[in-house]
KOLNUMI-109200 format. One record per atom (N, C-alpha, C): residue in three letters; atom name; z, x, y. Coordinates in Angstrom, 2 decimals. Example, Ala and Ser with C-alpha at 12.3 -4.5 7.8 and 13.67 -1.06 7.14 Angstrom:
% residues 2
REC / resn / name / z / x / y
REC / ALA / N / 7.80 / 13.19 / -5.69
REC / ALA / CA / 7.80 / 12.30 / -4.50
REC / ALA / C / 7.80 / 13.20 / -3.30
REC / SER / N / 7.08 / 12.85 / -2.25
REC / SER / CA / 7.14 / 13.67 / -1.06
REC / SER / C / 7.87 / 12.90 / 0.03
% end
This chain:
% residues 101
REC / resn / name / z / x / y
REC / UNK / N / 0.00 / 0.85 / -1.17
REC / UNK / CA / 0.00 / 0.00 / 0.00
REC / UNK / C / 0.00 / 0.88 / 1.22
REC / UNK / N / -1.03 / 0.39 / 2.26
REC / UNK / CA / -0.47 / 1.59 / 3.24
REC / UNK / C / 0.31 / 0.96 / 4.08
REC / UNK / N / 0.22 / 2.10 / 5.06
REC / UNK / CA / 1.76 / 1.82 / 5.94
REC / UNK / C / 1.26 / 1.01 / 7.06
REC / UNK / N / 2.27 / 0.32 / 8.21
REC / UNK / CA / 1.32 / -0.52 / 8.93
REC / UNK / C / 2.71 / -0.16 / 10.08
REC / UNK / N / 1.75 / -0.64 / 11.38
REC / UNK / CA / 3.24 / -0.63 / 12.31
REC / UNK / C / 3.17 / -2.07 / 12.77
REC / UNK / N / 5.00 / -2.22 / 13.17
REC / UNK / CA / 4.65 / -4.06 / 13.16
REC / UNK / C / 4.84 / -3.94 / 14.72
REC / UNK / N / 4.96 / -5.35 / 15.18
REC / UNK / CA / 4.98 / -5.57 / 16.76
REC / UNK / C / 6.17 / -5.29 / 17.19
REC / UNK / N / 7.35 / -4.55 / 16.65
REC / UNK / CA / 8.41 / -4.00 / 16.77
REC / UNK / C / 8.15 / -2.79 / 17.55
REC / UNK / N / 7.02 / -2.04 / 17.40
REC / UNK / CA / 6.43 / -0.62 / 18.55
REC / UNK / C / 6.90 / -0.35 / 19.52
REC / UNK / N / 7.76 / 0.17 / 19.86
REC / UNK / CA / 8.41 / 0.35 / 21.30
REC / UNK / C / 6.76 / 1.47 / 22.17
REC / UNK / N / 6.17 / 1.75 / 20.97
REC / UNK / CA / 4.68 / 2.73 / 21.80
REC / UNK / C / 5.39 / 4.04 / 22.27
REC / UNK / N / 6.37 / 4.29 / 21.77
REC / UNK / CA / 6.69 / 5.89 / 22.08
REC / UNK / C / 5.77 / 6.75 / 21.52
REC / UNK / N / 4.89 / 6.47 / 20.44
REC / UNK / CA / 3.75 / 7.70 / 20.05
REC / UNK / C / 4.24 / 9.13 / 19.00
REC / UNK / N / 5.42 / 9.01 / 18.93
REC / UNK / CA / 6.12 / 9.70 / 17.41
REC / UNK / C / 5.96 / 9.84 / 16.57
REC / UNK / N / 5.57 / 9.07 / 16.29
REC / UNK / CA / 4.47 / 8.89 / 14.71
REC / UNK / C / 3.06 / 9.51 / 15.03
REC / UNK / N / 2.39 / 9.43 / 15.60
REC / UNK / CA / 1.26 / 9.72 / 15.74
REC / UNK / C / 0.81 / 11.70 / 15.53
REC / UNK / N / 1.80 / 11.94 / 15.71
REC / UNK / CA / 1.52 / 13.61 / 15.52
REC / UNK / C / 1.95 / 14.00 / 14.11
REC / UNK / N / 2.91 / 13.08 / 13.58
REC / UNK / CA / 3.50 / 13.55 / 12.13
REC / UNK / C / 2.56 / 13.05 / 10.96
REC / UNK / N / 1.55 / 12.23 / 11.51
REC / UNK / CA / 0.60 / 11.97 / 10.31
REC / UNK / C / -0.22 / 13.06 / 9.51
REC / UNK / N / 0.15 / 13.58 / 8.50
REC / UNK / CA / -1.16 / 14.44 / 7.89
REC / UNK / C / -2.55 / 14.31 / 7.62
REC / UNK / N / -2.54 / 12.80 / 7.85
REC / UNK / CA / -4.16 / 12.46 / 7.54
REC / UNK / C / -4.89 / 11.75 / 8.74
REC / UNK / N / -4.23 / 11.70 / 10.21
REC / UNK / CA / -4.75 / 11.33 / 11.36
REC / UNK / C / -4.95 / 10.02 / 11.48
REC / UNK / N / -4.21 / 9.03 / 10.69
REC / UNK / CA / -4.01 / 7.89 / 10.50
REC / UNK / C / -3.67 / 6.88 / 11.52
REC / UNK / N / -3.05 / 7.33 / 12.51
REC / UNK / CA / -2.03 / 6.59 / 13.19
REC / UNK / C / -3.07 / 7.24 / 14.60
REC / UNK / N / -3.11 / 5.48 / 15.36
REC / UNK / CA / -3.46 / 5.85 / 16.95
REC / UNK / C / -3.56 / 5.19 / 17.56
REC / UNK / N / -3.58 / 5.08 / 18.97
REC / UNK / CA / -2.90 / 4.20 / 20.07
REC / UNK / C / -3.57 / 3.24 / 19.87
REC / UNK / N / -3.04 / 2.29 / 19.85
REC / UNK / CA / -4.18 / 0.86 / 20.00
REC / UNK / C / -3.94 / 0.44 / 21.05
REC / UNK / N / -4.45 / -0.67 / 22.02
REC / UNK / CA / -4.21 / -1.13 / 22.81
REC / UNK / C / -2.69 / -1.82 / 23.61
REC / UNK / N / -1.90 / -2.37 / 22.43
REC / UNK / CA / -0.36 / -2.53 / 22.80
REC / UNK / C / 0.49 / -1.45 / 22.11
REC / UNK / N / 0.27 / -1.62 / 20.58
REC / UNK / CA / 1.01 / -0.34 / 19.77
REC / UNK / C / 0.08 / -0.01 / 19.16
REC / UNK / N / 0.66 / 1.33 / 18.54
REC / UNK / CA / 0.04 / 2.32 / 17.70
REC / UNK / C / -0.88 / 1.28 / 16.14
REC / UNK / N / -1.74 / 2.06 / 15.97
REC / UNK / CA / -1.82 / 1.22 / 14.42
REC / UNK / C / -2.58 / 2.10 / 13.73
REC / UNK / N / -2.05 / 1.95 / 12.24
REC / UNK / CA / -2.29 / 2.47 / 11.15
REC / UNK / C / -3.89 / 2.78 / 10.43
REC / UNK / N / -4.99 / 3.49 / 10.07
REC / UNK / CA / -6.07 / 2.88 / 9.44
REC / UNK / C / -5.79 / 3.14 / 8.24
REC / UNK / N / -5.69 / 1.68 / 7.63
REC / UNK / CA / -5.20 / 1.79 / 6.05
REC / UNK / C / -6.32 / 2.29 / 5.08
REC / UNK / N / -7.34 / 3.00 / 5.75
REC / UNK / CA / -8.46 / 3.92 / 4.81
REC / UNK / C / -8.10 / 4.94 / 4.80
REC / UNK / N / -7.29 / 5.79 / 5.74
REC / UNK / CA / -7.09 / 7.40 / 6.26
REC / UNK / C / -5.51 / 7.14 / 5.45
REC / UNK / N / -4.92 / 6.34 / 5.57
REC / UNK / CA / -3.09 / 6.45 / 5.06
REC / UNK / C / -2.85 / 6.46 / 3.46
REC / UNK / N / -2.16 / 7.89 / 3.22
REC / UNK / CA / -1.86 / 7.92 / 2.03
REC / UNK / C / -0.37 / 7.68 / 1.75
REC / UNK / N / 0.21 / 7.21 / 2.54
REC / UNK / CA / 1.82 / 6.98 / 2.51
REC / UNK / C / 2.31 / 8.58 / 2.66
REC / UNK / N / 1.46 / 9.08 / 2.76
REC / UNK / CA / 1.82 / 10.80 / 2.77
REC / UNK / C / 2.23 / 11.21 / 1.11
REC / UNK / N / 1.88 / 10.26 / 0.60
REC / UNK / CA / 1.70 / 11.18 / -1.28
REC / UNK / C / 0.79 / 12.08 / -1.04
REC / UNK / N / 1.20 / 13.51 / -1.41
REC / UNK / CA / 0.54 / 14.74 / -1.32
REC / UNK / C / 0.93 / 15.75 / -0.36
REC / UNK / N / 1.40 / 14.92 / 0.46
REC / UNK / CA / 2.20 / 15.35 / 1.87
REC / UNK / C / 3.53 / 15.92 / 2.02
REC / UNK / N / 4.05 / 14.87 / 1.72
REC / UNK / CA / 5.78 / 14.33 / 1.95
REC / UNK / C / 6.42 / 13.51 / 0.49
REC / UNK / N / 7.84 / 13.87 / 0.36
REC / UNK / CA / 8.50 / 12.99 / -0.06
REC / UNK / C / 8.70 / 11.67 / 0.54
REC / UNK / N / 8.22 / 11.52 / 1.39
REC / UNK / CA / 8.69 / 10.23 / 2.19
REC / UNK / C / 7.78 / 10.00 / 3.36
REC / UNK / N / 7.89 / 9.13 / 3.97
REC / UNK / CA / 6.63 / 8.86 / 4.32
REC / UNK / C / 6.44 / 9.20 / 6.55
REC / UNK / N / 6.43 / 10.00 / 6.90
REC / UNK / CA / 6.75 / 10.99 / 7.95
REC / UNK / C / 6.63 / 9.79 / 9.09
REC / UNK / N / 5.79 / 9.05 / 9.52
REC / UNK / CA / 6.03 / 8.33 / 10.09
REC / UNK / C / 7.17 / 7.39 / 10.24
REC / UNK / N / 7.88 / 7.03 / 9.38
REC / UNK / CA / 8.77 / 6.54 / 9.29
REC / UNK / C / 10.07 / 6.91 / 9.97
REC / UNK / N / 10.02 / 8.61 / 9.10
REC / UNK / CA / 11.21 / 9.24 / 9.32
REC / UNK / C / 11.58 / 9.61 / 11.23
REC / UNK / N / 10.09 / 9.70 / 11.86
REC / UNK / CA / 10.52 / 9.89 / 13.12
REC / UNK / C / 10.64 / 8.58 / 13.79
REC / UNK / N / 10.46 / 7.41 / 13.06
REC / UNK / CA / 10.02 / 6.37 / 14.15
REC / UNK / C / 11.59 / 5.58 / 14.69
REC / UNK / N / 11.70 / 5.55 / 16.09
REC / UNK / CA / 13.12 / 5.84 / 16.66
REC / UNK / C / 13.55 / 3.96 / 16.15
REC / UNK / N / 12.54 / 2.91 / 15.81
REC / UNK / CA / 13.22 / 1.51 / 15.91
REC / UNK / C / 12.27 / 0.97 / 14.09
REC / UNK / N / 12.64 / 2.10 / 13.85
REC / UNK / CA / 11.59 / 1.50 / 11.87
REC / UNK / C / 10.74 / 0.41 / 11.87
REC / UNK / N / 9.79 / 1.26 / 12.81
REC / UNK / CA / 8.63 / -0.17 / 12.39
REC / UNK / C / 7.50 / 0.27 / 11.68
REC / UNK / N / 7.43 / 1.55 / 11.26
REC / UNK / CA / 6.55 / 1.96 / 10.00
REC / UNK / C / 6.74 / 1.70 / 8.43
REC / UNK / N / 6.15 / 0.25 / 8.18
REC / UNK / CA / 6.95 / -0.05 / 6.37
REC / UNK / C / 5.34 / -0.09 / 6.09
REC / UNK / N / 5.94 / -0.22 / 4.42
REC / UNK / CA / 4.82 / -0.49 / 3.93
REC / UNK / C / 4.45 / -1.94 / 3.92
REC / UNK / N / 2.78 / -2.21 / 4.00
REC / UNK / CA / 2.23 / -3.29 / 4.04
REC / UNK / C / 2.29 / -4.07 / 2.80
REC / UNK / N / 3.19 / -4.98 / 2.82
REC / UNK / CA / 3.40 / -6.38 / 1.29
REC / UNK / C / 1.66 / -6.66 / 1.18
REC / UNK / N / 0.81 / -6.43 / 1.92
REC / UNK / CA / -0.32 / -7.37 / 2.20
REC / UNK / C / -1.57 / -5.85 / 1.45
REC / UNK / N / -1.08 / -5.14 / 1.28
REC / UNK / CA / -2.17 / -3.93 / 0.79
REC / UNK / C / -1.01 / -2.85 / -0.09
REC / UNK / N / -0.56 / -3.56 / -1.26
REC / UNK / CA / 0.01 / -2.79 / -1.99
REC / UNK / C / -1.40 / -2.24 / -2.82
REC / UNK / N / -0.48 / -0.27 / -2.90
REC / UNK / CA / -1.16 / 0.38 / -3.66
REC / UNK / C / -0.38 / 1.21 / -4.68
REC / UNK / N / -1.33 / 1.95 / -5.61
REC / UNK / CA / 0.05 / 2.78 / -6.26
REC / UNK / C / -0.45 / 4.26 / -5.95
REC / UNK / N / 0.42 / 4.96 / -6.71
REC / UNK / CA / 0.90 / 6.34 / -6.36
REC / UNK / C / -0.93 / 7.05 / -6.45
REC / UNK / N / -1.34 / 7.07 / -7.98
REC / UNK / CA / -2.50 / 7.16 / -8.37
REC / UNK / C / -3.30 / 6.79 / -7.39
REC / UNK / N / -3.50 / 5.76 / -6.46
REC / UNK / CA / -4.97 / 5.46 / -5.73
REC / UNK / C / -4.41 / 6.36 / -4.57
REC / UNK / N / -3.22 / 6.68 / -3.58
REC / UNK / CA / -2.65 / 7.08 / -3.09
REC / UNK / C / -3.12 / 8.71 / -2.98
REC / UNK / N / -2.69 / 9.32 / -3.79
REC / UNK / CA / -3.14 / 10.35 / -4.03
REC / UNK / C / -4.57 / 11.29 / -4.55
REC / UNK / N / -5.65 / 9.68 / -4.82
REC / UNK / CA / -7.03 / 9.81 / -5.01
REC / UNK / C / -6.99 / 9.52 / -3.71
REC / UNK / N / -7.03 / 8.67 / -2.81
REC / UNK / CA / -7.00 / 9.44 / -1.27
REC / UNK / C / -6.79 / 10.46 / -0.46
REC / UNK / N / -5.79 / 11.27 / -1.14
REC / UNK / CA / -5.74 / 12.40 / -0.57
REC / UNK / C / -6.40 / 13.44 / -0.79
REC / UNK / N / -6.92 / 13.52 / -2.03
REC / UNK / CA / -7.44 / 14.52 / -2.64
REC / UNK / C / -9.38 / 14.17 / -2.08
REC / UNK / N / -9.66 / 12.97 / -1.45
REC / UNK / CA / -11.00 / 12.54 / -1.04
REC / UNK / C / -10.79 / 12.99 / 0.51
REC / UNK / N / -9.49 / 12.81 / 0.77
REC / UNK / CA / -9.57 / 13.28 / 2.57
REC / UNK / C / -9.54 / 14.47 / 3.18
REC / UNK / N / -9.29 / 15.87 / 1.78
REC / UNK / CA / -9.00 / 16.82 / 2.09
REC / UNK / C / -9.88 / 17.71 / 0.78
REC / UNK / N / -11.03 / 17.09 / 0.51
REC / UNK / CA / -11.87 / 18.24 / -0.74
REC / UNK / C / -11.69 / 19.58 / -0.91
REC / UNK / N / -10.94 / 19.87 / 0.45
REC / UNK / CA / -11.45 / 21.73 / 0.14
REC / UNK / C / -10.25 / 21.99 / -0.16
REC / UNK / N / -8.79 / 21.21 / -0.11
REC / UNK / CA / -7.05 / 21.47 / -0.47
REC / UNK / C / -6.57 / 21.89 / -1.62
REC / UNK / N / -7.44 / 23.37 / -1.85
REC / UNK / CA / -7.36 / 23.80 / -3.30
REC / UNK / C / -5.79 / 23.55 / -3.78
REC / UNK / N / -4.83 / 23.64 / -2.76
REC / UNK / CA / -3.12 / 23.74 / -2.91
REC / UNK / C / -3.06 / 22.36 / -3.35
REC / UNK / N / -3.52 / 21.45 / -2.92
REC / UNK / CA / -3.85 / 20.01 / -3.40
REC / UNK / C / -3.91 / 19.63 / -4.38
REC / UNK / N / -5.25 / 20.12 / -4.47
REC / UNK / CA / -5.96 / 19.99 / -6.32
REC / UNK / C / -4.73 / 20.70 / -7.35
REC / UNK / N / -4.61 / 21.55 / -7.44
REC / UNK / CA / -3.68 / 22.86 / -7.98
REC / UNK / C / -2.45 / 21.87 / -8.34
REC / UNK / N / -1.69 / 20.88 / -7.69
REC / UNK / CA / -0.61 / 20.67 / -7.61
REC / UNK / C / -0.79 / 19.03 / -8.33
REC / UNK / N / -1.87 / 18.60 / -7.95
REC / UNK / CA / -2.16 / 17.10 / -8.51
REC / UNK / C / -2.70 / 17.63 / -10.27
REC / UNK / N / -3.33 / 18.67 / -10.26
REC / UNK / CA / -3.61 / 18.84 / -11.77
REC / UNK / C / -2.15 / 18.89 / -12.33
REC / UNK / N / -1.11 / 19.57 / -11.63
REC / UNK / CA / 0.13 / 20.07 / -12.61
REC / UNK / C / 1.02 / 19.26 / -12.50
REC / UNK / N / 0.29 / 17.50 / -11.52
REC / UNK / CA / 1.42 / 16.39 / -11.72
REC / UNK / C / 2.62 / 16.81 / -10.86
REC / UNK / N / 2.71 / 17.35 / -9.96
REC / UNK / CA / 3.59 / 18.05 / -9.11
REC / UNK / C / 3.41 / 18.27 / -7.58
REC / UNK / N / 2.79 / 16.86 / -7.41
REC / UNK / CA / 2.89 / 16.87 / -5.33
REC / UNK / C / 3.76 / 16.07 / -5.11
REC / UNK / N / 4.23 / 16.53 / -3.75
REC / UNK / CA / 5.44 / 15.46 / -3.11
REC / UNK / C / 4.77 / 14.09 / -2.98
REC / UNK / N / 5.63 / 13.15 / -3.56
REC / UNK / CA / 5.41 / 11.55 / -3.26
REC / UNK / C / 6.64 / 10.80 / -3.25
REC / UNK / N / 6.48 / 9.66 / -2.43
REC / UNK / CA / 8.06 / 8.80 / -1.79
REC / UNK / C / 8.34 / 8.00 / -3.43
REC / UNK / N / 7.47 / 8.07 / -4.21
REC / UNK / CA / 7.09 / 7.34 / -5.11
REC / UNK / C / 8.00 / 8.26 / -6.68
REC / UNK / N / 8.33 / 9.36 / -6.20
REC / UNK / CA / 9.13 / 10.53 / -7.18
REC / UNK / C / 10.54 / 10.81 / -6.52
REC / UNK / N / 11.08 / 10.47 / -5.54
REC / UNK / CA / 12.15 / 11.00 / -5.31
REC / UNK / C / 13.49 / 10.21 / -5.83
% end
C-alpha cells in the first residue's frame, strides 16, 4: 500500500527531503504522495521515513492501495536498476523493510 498524506498537512515540507524515491511533493494545499514512485521505503528503511519526521502523523499507509512487501520491493529494485547494493541484498532476502522489524 503506499503511503498517502491526509488533509491533516500542516505543509511544513519534512517529508519531502527524506523520501528515497522522490515521491513526495508540494501539491497545491499539502504535500502528496505518487503512489507509483512510493515504496513505503522497503529497501530503504525499517520504517517508513516520512513518517518518522512528520511533526503531526499524517503520513499512513493508504487502506485504499494496500500492497505487500514483495510488490514493494519489485518497486524498488525497478526505480533504481543500477542499485547493485540493492539487488545484492534482495537476492540474500536481507533489505530493510517496516514489514521485518
Amino acid at each position: 500500500m503506499a503511503t498517502y498524506i491526509t488533509e491533516d498537512c500542516i505543509n511544513c515540507g519534512a517529508c519531502e527531503p527524506e523520501c528515497p524515491y522522490e515521491a513526495i511533493t508540494e501539491g497545491p494545499t499539502i504535500y502528496v504522495i505518487d503512489a507509483s514512485l512510493c515504496t513505503e521505503c522497503v529497501g530503504s528503511f525499517d520504517h517508513e521515513a516520512c513518517q518518522a519526521v512528520c511533526p503531526v502523523e499524517c503520513c499512513l499507509p493508504d487502506p485504499g492501495n494496500m500492497e505487500s512487501e514483495s510488490v514493494l520491493i519489485a518497486r524498488a529494485l525497478n526505480l533504481r536498476p543500477d542499485d547493485e547494493e540493492l539487488k545484492q541484498k534482495v537476492e540474500a532476502n536481507d533489505f530493510p523493510s517496516r514489514f521485518r522489524r
